[in-house]
Residue frames as a rotation matrix with the C-alpha (Angstrom) as fourth column:
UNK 1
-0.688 -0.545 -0.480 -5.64
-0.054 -0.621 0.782 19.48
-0.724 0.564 0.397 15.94
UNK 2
0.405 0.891 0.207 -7.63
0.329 0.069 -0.942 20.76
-0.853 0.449 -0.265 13.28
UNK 3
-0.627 -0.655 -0.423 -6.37
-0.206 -0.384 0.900 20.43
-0.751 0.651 0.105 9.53
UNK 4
0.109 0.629 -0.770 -7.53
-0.957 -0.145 -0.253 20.58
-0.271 0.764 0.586 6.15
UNK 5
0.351 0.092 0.932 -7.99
-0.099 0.993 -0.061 17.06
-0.931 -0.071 0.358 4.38
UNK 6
-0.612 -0.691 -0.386 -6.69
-0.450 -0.097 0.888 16.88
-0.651 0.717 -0.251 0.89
UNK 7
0.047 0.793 -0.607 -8.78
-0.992 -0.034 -0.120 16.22
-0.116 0.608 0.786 -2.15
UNK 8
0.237 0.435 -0.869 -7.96
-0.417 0.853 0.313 12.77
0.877 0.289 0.383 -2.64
UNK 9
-0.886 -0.359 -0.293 -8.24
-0.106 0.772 -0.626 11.85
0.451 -0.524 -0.722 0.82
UNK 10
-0.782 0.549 0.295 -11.53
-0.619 -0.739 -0.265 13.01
0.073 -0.390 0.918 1.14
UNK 11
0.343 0.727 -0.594 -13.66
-0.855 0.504 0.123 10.78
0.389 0.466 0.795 -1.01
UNK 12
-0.413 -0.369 -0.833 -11.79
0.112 0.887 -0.448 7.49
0.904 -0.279 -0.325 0.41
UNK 13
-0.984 -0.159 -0.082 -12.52
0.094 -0.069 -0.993 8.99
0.152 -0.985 0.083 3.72
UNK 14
-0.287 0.951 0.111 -15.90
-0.933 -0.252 -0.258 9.79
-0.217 -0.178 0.960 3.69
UNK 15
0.332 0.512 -0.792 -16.98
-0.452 0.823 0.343 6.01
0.828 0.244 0.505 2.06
UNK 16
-0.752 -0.480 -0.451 -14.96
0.027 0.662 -0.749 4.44
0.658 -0.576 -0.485 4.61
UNK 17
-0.798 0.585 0.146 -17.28
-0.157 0.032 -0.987 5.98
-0.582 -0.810 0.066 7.59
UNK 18
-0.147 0.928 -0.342 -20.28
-0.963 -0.055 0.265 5.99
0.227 0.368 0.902 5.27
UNK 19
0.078 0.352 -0.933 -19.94
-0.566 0.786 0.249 1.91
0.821 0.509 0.260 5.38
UNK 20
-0.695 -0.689 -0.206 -19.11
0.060 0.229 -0.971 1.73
0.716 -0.688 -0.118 8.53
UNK 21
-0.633 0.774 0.029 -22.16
-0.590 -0.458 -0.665 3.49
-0.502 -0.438 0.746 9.49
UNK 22
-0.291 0.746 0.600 -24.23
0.721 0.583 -0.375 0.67
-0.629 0.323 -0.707 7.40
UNK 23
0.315 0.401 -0.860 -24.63
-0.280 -0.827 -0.488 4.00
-0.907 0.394 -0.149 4.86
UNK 24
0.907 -0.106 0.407 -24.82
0.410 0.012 -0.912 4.16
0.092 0.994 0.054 1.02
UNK 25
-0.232 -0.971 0.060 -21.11
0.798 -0.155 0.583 4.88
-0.557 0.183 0.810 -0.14
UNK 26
0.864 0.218 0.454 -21.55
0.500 -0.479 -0.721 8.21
0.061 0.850 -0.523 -1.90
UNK 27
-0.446 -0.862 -0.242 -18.17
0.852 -0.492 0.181 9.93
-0.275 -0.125 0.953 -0.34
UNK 28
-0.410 0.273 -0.870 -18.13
0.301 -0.860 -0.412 13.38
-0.861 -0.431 0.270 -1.42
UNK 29
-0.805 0.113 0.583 -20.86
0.583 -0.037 0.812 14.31
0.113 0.993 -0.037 -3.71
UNK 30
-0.949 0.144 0.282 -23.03
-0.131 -0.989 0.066 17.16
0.288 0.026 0.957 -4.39
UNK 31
-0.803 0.595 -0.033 -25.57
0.291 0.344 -0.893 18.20
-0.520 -0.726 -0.449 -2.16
UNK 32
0.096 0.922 0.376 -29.16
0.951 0.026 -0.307 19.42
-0.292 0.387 -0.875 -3.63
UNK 33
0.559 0.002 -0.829 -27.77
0.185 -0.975 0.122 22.39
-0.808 -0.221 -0.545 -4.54
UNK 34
0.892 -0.437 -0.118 -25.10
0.012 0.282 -0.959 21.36
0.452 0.854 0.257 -6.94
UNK 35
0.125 -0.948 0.292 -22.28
-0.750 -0.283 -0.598 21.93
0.650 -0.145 -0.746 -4.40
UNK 36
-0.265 -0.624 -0.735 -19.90
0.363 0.641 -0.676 19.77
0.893 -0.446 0.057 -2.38
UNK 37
0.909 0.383 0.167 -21.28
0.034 -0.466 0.884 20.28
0.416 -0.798 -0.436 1.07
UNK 38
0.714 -0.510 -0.480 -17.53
0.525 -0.064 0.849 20.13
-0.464 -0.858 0.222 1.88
UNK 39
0.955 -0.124 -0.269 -15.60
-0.132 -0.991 -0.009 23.47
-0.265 0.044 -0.963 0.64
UNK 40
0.410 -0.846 0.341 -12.56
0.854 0.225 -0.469 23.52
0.319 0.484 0.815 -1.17
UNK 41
0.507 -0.382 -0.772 -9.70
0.308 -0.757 0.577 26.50
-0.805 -0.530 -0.266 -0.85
UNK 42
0.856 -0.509 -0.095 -6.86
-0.399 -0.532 -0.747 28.35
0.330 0.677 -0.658 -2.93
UNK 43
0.706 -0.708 -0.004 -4.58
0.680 0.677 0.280 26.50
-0.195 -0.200 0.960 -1.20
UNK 44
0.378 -0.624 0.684 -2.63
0.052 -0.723 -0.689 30.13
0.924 0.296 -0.241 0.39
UNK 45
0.661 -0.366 -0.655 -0.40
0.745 0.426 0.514 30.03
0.091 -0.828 0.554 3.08
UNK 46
0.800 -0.420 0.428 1.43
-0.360 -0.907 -0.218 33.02
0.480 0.021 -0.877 4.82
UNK 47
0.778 -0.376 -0.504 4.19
0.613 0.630 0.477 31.56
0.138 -0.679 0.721 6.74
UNK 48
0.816 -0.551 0.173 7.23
-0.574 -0.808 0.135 33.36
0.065 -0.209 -0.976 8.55
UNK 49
0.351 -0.745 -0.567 10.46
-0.138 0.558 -0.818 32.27
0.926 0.366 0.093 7.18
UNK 50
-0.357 -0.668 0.652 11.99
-0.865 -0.027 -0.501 32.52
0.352 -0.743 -0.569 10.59
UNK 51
0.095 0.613 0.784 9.55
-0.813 0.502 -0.294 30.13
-0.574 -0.610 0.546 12.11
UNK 52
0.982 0.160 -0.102 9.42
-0.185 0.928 -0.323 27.70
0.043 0.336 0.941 8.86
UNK 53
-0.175 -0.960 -0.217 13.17
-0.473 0.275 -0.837 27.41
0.864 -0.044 -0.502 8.90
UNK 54
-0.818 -0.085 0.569 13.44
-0.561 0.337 -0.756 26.61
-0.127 -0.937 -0.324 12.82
UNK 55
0.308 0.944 0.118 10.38
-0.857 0.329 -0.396 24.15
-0.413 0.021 0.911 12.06
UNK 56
0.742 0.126 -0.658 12.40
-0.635 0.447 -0.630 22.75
0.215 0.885 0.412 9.58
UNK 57
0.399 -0.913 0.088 15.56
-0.813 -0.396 -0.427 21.87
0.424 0.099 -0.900 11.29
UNK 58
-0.147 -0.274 0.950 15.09
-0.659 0.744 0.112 19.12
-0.738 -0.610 -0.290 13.61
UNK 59
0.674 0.112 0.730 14.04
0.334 0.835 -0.437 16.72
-0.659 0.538 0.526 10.69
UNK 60
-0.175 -0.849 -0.499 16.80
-0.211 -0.463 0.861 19.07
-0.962 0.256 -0.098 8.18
UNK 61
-0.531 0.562 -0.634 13.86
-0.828 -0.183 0.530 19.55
0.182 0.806 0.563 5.44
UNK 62
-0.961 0.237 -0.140 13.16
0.072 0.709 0.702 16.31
0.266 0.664 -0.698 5.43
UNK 63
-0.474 0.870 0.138 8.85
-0.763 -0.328 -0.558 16.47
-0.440 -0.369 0.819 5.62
UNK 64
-0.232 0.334 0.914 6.22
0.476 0.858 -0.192 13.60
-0.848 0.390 -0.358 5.03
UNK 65
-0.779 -0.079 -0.623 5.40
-0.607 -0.156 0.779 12.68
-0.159 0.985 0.073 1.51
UNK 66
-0.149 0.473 0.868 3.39
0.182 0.876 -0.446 10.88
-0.972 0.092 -0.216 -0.81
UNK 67
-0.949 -0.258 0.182 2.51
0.199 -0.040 0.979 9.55
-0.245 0.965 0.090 -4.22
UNK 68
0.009 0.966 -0.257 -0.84
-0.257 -0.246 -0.935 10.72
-0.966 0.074 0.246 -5.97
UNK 69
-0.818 0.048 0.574 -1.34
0.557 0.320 0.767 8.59
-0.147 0.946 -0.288 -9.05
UNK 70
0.076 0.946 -0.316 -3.64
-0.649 -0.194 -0.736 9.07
-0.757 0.261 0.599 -11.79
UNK 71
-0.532 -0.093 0.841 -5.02
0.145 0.969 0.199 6.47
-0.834 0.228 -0.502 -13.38
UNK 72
-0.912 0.160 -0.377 -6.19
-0.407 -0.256 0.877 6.38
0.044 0.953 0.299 -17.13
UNK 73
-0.163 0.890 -0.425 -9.34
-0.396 0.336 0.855 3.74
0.904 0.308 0.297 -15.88
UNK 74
0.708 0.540 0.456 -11.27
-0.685 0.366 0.630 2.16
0.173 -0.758 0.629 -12.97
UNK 75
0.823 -0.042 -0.567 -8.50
-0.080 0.979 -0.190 -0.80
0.563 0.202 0.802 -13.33
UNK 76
0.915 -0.391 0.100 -6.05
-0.241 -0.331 0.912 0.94
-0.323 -0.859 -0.397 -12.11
UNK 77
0.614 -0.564 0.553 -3.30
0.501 0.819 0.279 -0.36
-0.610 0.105 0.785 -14.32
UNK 78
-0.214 -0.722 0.658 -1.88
0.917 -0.381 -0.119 2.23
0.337 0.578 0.743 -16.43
UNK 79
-0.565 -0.369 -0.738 -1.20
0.511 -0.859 0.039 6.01
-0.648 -0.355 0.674 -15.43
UNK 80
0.664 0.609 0.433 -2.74
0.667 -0.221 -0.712 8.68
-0.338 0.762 -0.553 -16.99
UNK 81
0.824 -0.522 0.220 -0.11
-0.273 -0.706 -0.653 10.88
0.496 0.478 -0.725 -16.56
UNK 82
-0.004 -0.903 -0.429 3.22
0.267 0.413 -0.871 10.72
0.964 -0.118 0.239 -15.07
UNK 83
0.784 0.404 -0.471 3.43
0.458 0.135 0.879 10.13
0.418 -0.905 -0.079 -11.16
UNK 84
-0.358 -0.845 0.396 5.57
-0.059 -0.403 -0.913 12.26
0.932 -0.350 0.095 -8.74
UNK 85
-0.361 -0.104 -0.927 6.33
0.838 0.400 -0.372 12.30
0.409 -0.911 -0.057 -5.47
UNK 86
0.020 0.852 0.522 4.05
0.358 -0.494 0.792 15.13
0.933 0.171 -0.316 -3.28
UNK 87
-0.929 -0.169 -0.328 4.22
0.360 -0.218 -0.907 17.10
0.082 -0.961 0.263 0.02
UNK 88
0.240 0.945 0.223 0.88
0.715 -0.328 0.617 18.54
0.656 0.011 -0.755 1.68
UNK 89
-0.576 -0.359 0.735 1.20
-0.206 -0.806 -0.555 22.30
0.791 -0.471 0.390 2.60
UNK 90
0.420 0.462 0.781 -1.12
-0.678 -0.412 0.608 21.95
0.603 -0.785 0.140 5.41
UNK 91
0.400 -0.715 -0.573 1.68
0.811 0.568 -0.142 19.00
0.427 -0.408 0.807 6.98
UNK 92
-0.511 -0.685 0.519 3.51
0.141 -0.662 -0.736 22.36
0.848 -0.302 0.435 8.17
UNK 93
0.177 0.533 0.827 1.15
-0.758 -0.463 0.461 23.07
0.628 -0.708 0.322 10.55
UNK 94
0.919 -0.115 -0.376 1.88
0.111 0.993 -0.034 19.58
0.378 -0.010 0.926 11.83
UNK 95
0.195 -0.981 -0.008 5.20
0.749 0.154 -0.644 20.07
0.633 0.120 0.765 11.85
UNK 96
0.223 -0.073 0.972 4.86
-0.044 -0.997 -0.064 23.24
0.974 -0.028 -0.226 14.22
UNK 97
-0.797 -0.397 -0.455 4.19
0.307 0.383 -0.871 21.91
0.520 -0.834 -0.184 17.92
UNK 98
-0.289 0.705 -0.648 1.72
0.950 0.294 -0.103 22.40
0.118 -0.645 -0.755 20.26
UNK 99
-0.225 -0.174 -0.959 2.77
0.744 -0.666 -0.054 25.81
-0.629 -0.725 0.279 21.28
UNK 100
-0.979 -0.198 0.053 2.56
0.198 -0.849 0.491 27.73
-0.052 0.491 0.870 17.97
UNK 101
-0.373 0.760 -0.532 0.30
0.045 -0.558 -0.829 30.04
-0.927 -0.333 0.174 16.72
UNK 102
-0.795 0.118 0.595 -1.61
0.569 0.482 0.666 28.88
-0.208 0.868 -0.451 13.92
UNK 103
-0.221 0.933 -0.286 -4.83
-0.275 -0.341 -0.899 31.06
-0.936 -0.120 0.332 12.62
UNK 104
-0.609 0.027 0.793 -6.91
0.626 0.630 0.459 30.75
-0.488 0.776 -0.400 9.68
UNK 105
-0.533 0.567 -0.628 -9.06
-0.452 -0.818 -0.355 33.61
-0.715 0.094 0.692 7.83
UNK 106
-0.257 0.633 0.731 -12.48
0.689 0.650 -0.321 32.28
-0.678 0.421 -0.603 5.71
UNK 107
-0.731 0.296 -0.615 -14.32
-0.477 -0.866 0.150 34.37
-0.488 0.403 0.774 3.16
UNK 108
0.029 0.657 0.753 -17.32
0.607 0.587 -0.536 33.63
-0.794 0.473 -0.382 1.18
Protein backbone atom coordinates (compact mmCIF):
# COMPACT_ATOMS: atom_id res chain seq x y z
CA UNK A 1 0.00 0.00 0.00
CA UNK A 2 0.89 3.33 -0.90
CA UNK A 3 -0.13 6.35 1.46
CA UNK A 4 0.65 9.79 2.12
CA UNK A 5 2.85 10.40 5.36
CA UNK A 6 1.72 13.22 7.51
CA UNK A 7 3.73 16.31 8.23
CA UNK A 8 4.87 15.46 11.52
CA UNK A 9 5.73 12.07 10.73
CA UNK A 10 7.90 12.94 8.12
CA UNK A 11 10.81 14.71 9.70
CA UNK A 12 11.05 11.91 12.60
CA UNK A 13 10.98 9.53 9.76
CA UNK A 14 13.40 10.63 7.53
CA UNK A 15 16.28 11.19 10.61
CA UNK A 16 15.51 7.86 11.79
CA UNK A 17 16.74 6.17 8.29
CA UNK A 18 19.18 9.03 7.77
CA UNK A 19 21.10 7.55 11.08
CA UNK A 20 20.60 4.41 10.37
CA UNK A 21 22.26 4.82 7.15
CA UNK A 22 25.45 6.34 9.19
CA UNK A 23 23.90 9.83 7.41
CA UNK A 24 23.84 13.45 8.71
CA UNK A 25 20.28 13.84 10.40
CA UNK A 26 18.81 16.62 8.28
CA UNK A 27 15.09 14.92 7.93
CA UNK A 28 13.17 17.00 5.68
CA UNK A 29 14.89 20.05 4.55
CA UNK A 30 15.16 22.10 1.55
CA UNK A 31 16.83 21.00 -1.36
CA UNK A 32 19.16 23.61 -3.46
CA UNK A 33 16.35 25.04 -4.75
CA UNK A 34 14.57 26.27 -1.71
CA UNK A 35 11.98 23.45 -1.81
CA UNK A 36 11.20 20.33 0.22
CA UNK A 37 12.22 17.66 -2.22
CA UNK A 38 9.17 15.97 -0.62
CA UNK A 39 5.70 17.70 -1.81
CA UNK A 40 3.05 18.64 0.32
CA UNK A 41 -0.95 18.61 -0.76
CA UNK A 42 -4.41 20.41 -0.02
CA UNK A 43 -5.29 17.69 1.83
CA UNK A 44 -8.81 16.91 -0.71
CA UNK A 45 -10.54 13.88 -0.63
CA UNK A 46 -13.62 12.79 -2.78
CA UNK A 47 -15.10 9.89 -1.08
CA UNK A 48 -18.57 8.08 -1.74
CA UNK A 49 -20.76 8.21 1.20
CA UNK A 50 -22.05 4.79 0.38
CA UNK A 51 -18.66 3.23 0.48
CA UNK A 52 -17.37 5.47 3.61
CA UNK A 53 -20.38 4.43 5.61
CA UNK A 54 -20.03 0.51 4.82
CA UNK A 55 -16.16 1.17 5.57
CA UNK A 56 -17.21 2.51 8.62
CA UNK A 57 -19.34 -0.10 10.15
CA UNK A 58 -17.38 -2.99 11.15
CA UNK A 59 -15.32 -0.82 13.68
CA UNK A 60 -19.00 1.56 14.17
CA UNK A 61 -16.87 4.93 13.48
CA UNK A 62 -14.55 4.09 15.67
CA UNK A 63 -10.99 5.01 13.40
CA UNK A 64 -7.26 5.28 14.62
CA UNK A 65 -6.19 8.40 16.35
CA UNK A 66 -3.62 10.45 17.71
CA UNK A 67 -2.30 13.36 19.69
CA UNK A 68 -0.15 16.14 17.87
CA UNK A 69 1.29 18.41 20.51
CA UNK A 70 2.88 21.63 20.13
CA UNK A 71 5.37 22.60 22.13
CA UNK A 72 6.28 26.30 23.13
CA UNK A 73 10.39 25.06 23.19
CA UNK A 74 12.97 22.36 22.34
CA UNK A 75 12.21 21.08 26.12
CA UNK A 76 9.25 19.92 25.46
CA UNK A 77 7.55 20.88 28.67
CA UNK A 78 4.88 23.29 28.17
CA UNK A 79 2.33 23.41 25.13
CA UNK A 80 2.13 26.06 22.93
CA UNK A 81 -1.25 25.73 22.29
CA UNK A 82 -3.91 23.50 23.43
CA UNK A 83 -3.63 19.68 22.44
CA UNK A 84 -6.49 17.62 20.83
CA UNK A 85 -7.04 14.46 19.87
CA UNK A 86 -6.55 13.90 15.69
CA UNK A 87 -7.63 11.46 12.92
CA UNK A 88 -5.52 11.20 9.54
CA UNK A 89 -7.77 11.47 6.37
CA UNK A 90 -5.52 9.35 4.42
CA UNK A 91 -6.24 6.29 7.45
CA UNK A 92 -9.54 5.83 5.22
CA UNK A 93 -7.84 4.44 2.59
CA UNK A 94 -6.55 1.98 5.16
CA UNK A 95 -9.61 1.32 6.36
CA UNK A 96 -10.94 0.24 2.78
CA UNK A 97 -9.52 -3.42 2.03
CA UNK A 98 -7.62 -4.81 -0.47
CA UNK A 99 -10.29 -4.92 -3.04
CA UNK A 100 -11.27 -1.23 -3.32
CA UNK A 101 -10.64 1.21 -5.72
CA UNK A 102 -8.51 3.87 -4.62
CA UNK A 103 -7.01 6.53 -7.35
CA UNK A 104 -5.19 9.62 -6.94
CA UNK A 105 -4.98 12.75 -9.48
CA UNK A 106 -1.47 15.10 -9.23
CA UNK A 107 -1.12 18.55 -10.73
CA UNK A 108 1.73 20.85 -10.80
Amino acid sequence: MVCNVEYNQLDPMLKTIQKANGEEEMGDSAAEDGFSPYPGNINLLVVGLGNYAAALQPSEGIIPEFVNPKYADESKTTFKSPTRLECMMQDYAKLLGSGAKVGVTYTK
